[in-house]
C-alpha positions in Angstrom: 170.2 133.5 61.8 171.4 136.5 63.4 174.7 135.3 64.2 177.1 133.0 62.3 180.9 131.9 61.1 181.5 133.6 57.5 183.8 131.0 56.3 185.9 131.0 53.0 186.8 128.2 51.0 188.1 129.5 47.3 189.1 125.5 46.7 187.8 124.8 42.6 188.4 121.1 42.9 186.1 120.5 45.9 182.6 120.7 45.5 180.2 122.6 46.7 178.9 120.1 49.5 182.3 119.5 50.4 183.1 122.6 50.7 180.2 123.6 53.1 181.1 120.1 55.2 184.7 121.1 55.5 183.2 124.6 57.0 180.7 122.8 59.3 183.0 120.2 60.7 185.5 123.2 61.8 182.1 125.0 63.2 181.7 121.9 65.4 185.4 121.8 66.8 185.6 125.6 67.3 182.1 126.0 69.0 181.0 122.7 70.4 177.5 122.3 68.6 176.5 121.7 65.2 175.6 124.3 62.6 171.9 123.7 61.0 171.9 126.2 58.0 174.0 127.5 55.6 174.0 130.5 53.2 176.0 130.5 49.6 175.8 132.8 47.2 173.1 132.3 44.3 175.9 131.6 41.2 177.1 128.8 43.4 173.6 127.1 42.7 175.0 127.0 39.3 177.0 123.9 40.9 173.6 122.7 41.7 172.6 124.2 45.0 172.0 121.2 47.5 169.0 121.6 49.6 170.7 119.7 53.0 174.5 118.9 53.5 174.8 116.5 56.3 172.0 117.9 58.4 172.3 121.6 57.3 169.7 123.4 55.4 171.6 125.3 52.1 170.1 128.0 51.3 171.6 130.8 48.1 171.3 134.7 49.6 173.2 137.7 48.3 174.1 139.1 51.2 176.9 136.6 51.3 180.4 136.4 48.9 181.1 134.4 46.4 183.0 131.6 47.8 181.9 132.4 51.4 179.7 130.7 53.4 177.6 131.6 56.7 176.6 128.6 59.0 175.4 128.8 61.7 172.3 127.8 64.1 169.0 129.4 62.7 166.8 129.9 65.4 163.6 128.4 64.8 161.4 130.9 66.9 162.4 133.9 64.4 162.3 131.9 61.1 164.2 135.0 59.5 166.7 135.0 56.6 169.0 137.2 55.0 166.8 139.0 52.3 167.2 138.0 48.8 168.2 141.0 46.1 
């Protein structure tokens, strides 16, 4: 995915799959299609890192913030992802 929404969501009492449907449903009203991956970072797979979230693939990279998450539409000819570190 070259191209994404970095979305926070700092809210404790939600977790982690909610918190990455809460950022795809507003993906889907502010661009009109629906995400297919998301990116977390690795200490939220402490939570238990889900491997799909209504449809999206989840996916732990440190390139993104704790708290933040990157969805977006991967694009299947590339196959590319952030690196891991």
């Amino acid at each position: 995915m070259n191209v994404g929404m970095l979305w926070f969501d700092g809210d404790k009492k939600r977790d982690l799959s909610a918190r990455i449907e809460r950022a795809a449903d507003f993906y889907r009203r502010k661009y009109g299609g629906a995400p297919n991956v998301c990116f977390v970072h690795p200490q939220a797979a402490a939570e238990g890192l889900p491997g799909n979230v209504g449809g999206l693939q989840v996916r732990a990279s440190r390139a993104v913030l704790l708290d933040h998450f990157w969805i977006g539409v991967e694009e299947a000819s590339r196959g590319k992802t952030p690196p891991e570190r």
